[in-house]
N, CA, C and O atoms as CSV, one atom per row, in Angstrom:
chain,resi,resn,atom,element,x,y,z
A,1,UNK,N,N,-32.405,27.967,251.009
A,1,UNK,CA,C,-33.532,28.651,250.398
A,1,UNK,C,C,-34.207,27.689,249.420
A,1,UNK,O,O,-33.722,26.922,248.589
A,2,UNK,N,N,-35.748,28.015,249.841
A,2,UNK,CA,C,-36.090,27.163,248.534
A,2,UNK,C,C,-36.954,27.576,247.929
A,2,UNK,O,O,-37.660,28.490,248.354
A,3,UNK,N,N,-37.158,26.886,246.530
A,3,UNK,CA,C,-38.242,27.925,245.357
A,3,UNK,C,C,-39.360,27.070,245.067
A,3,UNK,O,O,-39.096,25.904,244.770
A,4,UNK,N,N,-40.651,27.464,245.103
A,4,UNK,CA,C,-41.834,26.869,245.019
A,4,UNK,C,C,-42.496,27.713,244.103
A,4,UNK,O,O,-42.294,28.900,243.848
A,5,UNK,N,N,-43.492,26.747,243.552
A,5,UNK,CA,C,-44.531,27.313,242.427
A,5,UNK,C,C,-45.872,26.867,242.790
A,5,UNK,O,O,-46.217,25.785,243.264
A,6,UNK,N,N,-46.613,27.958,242.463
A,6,UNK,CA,C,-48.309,27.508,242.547
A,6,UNK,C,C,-48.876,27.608,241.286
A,6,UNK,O,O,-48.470,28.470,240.507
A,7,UNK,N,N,-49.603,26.976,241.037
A,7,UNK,CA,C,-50.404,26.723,239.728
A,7,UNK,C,C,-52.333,26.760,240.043
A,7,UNK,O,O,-53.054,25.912,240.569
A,8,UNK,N,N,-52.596,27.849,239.571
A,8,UNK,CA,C,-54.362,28.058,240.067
A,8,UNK,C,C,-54.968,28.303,238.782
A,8,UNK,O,O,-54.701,28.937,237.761
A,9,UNK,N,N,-56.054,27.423,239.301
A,9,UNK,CA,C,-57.162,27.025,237.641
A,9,UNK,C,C,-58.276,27.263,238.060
A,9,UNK,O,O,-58.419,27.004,239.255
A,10,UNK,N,N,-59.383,27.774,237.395
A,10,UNK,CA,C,-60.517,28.316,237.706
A,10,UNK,C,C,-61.554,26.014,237.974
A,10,UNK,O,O,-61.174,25.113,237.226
A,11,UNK,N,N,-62.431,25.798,238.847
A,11,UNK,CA,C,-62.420,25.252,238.878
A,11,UNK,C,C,-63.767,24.642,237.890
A,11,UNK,O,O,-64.710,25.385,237.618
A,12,UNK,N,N,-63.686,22.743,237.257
A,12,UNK,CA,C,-64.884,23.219,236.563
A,12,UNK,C,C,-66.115,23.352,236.835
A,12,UNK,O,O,-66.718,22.877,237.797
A,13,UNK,N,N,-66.673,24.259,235.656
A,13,UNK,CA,C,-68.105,24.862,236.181
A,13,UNK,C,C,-68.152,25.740,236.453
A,13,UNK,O,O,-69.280,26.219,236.338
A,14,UNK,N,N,-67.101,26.654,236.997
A,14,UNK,CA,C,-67.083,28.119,237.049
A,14,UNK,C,C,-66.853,28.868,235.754
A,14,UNK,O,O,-65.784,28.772,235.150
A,15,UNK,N,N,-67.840,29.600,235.339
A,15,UNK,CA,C,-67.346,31.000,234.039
A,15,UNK,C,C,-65.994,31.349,234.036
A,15,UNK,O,O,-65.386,31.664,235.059
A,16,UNK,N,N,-65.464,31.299,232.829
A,16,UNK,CA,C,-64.314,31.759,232.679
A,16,UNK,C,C,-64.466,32.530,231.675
A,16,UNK,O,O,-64.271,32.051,230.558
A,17,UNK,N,N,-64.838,33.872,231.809
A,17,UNK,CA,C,-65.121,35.172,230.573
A,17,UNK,C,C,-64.083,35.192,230.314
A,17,UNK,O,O,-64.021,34.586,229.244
A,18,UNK,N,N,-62.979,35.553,230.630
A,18,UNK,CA,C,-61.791,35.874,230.272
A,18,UNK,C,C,-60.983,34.994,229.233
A,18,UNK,O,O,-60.405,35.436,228.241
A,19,UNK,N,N,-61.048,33.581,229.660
A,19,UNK,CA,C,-60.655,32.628,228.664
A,19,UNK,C,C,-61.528,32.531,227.169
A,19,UNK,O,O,-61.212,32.272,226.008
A,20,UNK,N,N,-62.740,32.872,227.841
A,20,UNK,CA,C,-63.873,32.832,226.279
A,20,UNK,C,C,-63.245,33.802,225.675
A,20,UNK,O,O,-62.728,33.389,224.637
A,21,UNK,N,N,-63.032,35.098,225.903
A,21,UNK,CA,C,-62.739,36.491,225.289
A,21,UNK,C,C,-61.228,36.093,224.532
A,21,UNK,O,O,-61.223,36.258,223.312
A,22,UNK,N,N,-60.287,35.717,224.993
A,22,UNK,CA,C,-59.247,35.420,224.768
A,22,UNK,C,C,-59.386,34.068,223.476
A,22,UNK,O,O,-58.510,34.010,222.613
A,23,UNK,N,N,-60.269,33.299,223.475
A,23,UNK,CA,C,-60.438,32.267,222.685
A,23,UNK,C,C,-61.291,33.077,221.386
A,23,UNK,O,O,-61.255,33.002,220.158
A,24,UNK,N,N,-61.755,33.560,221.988
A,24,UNK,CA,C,-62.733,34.218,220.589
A,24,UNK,C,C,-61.436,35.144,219.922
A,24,UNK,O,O,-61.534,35.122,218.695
A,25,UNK,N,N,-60.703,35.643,220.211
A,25,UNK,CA,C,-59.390,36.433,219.624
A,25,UNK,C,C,-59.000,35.685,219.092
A,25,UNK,O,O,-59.031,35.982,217.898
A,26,UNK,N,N,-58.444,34.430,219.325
A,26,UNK,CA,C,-57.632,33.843,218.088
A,26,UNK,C,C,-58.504,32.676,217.944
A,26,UNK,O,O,-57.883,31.663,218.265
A,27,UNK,N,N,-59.811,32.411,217.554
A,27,UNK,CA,C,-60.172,32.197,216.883
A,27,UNK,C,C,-60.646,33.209,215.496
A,27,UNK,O,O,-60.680,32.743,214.357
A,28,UNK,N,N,-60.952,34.477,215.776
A,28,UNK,CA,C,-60.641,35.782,214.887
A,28,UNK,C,C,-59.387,35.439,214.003
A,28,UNK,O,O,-59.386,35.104,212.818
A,29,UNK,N,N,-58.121,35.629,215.012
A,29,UNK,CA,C,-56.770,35.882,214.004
A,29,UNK,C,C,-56.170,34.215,213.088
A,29,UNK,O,O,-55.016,33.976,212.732
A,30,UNK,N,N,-57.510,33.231,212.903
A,30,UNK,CA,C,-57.240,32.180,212.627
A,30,UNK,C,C,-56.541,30.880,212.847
A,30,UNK,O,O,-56.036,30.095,212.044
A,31,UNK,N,N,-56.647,30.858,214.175
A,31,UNK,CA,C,-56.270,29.738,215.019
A,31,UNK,C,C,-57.542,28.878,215.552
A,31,UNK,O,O,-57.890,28.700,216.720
A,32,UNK,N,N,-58.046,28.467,214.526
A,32,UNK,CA,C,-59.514,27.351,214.550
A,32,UNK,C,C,-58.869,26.134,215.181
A,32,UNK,O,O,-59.795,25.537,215.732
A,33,UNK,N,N,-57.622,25.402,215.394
A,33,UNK,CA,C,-57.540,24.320,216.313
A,33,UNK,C,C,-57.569,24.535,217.545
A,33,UNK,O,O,-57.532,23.506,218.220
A,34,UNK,N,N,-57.622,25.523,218.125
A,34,UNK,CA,C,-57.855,25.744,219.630
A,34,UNK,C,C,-59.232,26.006,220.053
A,34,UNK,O,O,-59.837,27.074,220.142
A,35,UNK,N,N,-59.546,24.979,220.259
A,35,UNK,CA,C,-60.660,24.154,220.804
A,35,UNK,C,C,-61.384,24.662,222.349
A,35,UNK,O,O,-62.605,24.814,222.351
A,36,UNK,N,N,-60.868,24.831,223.208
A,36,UNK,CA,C,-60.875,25.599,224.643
A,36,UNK,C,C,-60.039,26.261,225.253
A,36,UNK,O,O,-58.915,25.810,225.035
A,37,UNK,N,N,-60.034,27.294,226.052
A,37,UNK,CA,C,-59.000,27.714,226.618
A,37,UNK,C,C,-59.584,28.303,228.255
A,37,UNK,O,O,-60.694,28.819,228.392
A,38,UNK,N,N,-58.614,28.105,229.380
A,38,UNK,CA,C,-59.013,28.543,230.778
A,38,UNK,C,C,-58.279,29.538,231.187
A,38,UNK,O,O,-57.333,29.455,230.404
A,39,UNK,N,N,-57.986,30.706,232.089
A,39,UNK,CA,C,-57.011,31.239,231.860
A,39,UNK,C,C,-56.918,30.880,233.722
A,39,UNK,O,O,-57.879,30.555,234.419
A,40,UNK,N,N,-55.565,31.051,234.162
A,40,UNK,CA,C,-55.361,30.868,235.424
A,40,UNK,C,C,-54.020,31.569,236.175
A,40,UNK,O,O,-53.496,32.569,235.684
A,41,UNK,N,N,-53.705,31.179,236.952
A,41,UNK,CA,C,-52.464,31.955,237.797
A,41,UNK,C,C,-51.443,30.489,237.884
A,41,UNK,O,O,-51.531,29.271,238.036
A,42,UNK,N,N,-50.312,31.731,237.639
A,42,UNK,CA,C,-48.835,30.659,238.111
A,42,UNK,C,C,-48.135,32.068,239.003
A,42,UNK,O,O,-48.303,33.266,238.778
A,43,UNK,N,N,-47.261,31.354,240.132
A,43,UNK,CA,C,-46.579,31.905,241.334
A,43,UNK,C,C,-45.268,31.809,241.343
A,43,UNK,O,O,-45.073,30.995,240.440
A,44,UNK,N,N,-43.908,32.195,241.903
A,44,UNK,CA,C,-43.183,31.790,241.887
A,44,UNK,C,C,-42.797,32.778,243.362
A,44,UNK,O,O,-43.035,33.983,243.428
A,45,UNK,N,N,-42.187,31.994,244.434
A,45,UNK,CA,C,-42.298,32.587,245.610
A,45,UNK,C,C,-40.300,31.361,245.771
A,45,UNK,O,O,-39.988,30.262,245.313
A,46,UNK,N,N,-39.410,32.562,246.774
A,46,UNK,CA,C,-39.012,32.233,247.204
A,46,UNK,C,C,-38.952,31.902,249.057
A,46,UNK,O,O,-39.059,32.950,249.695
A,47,UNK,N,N,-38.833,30.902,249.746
A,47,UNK,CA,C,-38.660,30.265,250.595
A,47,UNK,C,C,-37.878,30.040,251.538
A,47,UNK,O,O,-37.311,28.954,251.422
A,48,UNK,N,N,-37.512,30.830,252.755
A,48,UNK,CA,C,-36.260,30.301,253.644
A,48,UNK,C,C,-36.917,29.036,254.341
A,48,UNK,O,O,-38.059,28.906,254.781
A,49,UNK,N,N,-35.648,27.966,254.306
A,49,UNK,CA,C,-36.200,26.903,255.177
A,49,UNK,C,C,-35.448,25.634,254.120
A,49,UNK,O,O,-34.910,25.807,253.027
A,50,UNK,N,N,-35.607,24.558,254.761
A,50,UNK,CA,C,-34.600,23.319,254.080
A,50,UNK,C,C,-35.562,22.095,254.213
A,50,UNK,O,O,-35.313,21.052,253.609
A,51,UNK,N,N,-36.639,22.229,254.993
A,51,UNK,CA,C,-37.304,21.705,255.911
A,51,UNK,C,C,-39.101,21.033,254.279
A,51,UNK,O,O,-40.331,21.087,254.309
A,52,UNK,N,N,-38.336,20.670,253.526
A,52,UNK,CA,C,-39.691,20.294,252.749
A,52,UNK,C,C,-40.632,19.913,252.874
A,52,UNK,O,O,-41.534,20.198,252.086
A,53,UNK,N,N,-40.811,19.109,253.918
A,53,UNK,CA,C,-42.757,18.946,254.221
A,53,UNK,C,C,-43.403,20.370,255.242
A,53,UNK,O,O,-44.602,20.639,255.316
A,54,UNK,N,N,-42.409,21.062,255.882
A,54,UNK,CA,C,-42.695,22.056,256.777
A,54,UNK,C,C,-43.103,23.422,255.398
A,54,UNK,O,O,-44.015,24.212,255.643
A,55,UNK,N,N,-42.643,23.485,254.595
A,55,UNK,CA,C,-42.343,24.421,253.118
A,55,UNK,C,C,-44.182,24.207,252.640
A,55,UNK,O,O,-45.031,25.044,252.333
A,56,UNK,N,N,-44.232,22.921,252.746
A,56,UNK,CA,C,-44.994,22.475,251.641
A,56,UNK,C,C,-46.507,22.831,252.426
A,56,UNK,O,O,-47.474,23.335,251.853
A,57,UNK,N,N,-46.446,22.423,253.931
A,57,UNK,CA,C,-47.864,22.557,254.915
A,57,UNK,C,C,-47.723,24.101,254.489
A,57,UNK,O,O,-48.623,24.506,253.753
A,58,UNK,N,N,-46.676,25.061,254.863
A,58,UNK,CA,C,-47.191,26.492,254.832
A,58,UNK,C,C,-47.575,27.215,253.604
A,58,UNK,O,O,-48.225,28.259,253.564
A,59,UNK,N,N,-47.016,26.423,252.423
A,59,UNK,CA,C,-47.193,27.006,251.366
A,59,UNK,C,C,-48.653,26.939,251.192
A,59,UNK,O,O,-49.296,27.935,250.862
A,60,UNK,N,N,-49.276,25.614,251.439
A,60,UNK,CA,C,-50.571,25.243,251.660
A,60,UNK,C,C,-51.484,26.018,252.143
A,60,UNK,O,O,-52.583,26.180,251.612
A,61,UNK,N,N,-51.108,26.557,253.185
A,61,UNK,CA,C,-51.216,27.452,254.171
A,61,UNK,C,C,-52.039,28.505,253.360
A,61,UNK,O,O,-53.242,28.506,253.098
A,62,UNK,N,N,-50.516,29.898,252.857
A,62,UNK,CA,C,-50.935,30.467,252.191
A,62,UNK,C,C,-51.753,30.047,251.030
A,62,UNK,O,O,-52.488,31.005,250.790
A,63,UNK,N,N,-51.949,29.263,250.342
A,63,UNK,CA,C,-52.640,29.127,249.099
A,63,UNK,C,C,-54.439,28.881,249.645
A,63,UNK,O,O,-55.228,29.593,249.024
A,64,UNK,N,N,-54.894,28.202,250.429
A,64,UNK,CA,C,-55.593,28.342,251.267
A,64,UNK,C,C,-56.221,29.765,251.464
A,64,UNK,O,O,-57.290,30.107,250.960
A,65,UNK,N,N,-55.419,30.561,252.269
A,65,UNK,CA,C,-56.017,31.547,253.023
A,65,UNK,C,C,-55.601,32.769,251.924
A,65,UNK,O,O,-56.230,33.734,252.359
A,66,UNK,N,N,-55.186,33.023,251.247
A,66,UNK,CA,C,-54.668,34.091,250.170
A,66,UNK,C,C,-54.656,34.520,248.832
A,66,UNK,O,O,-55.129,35.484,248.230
A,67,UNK,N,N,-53.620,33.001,248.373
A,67,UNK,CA,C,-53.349,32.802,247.332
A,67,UNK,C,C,-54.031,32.812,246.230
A,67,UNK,O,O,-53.720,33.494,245.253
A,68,UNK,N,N,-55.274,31.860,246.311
A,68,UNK,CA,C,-55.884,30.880,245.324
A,68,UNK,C,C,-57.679,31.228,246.536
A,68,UNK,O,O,-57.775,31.381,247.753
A,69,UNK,N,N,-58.654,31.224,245.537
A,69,UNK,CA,C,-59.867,30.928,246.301
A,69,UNK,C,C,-60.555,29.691,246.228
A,69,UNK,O,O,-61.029,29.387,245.133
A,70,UNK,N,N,-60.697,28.938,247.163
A,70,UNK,CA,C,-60.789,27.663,246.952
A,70,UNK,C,C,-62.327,27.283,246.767
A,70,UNK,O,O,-62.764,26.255,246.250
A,71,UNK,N,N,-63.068,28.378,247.323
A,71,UNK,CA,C,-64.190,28.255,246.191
A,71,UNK,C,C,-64.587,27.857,245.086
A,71,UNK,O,O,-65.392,26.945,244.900
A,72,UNK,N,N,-64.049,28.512,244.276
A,72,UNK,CA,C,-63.464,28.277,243.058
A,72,UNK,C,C,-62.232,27.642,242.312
A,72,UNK,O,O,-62.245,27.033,241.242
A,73,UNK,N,N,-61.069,27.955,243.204
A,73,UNK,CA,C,-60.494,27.524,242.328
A,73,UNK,C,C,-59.597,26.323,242.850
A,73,UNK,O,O,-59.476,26.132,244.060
A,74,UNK,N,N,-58.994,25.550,241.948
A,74,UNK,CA,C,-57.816,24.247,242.261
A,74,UNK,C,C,-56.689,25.278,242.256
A,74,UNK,O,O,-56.468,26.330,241.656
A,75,UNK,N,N,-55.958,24.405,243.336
A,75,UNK,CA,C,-54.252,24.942,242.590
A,75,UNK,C,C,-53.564,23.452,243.361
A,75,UNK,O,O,-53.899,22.559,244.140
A,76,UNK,N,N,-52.206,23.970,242.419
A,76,UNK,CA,C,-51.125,22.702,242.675
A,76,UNK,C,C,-50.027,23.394,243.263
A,76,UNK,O,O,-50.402,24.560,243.384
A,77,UNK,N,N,-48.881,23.277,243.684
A,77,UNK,CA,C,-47.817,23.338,244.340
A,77,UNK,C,C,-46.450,22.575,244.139
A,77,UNK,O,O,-46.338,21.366,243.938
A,78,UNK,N,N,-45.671,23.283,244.209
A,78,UNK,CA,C,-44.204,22.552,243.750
A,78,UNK,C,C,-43.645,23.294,244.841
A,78,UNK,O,O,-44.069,24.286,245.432
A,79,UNK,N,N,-42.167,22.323,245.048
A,79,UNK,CA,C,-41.268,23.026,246.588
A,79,UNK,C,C,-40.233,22.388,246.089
A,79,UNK,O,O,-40.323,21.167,246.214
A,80,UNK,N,N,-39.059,22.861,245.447
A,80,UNK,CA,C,-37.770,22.258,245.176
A,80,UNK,C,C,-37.001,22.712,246.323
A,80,UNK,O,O,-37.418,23.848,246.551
A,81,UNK,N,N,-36.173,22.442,247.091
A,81,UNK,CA,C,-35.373,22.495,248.463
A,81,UNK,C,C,-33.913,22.580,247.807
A,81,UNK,O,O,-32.916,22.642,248.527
């Protein structure tokens, strides 16, 4: 079995209301060094298979067609075996 992670970030140039809204909050509760903020998705999916580049094309796969909109957004991928 193996455990993989996806990591999805809005890409730049796309609006990120959510991160503004969230930045304007603690800039409110006095956290003036935080400078920008994006907000995004992390995954954690388990995996049958031993087979790591075969793991890694399908994970692709899904992140592609499901996961992540690639319109918009980047994502990264991890596959520990």
């Amino acid at each position: 079995m193996a455990r993989a992670r996806v990591y999805i970030t809005l890409k730049e140039g796309i609006l990120d209301p959510q991160g503004k809204t969230v930045l304007r909050a603690l800039k409110s509760l006095g956290y003036d060094e935080v400078e920008d903020l994006r907000i995004g998705k992390y995954m954690e999916l388990e995996l049958a298979g031993d087979d790591k580049k075969k793991l890694e094309e399908r994970l692709g796969e899904m992140s592609e067609q499901l996961l992540a909109n690639p319109i918009i957004e980047n994502y990264r991928m991890e596959v520990d075996v």
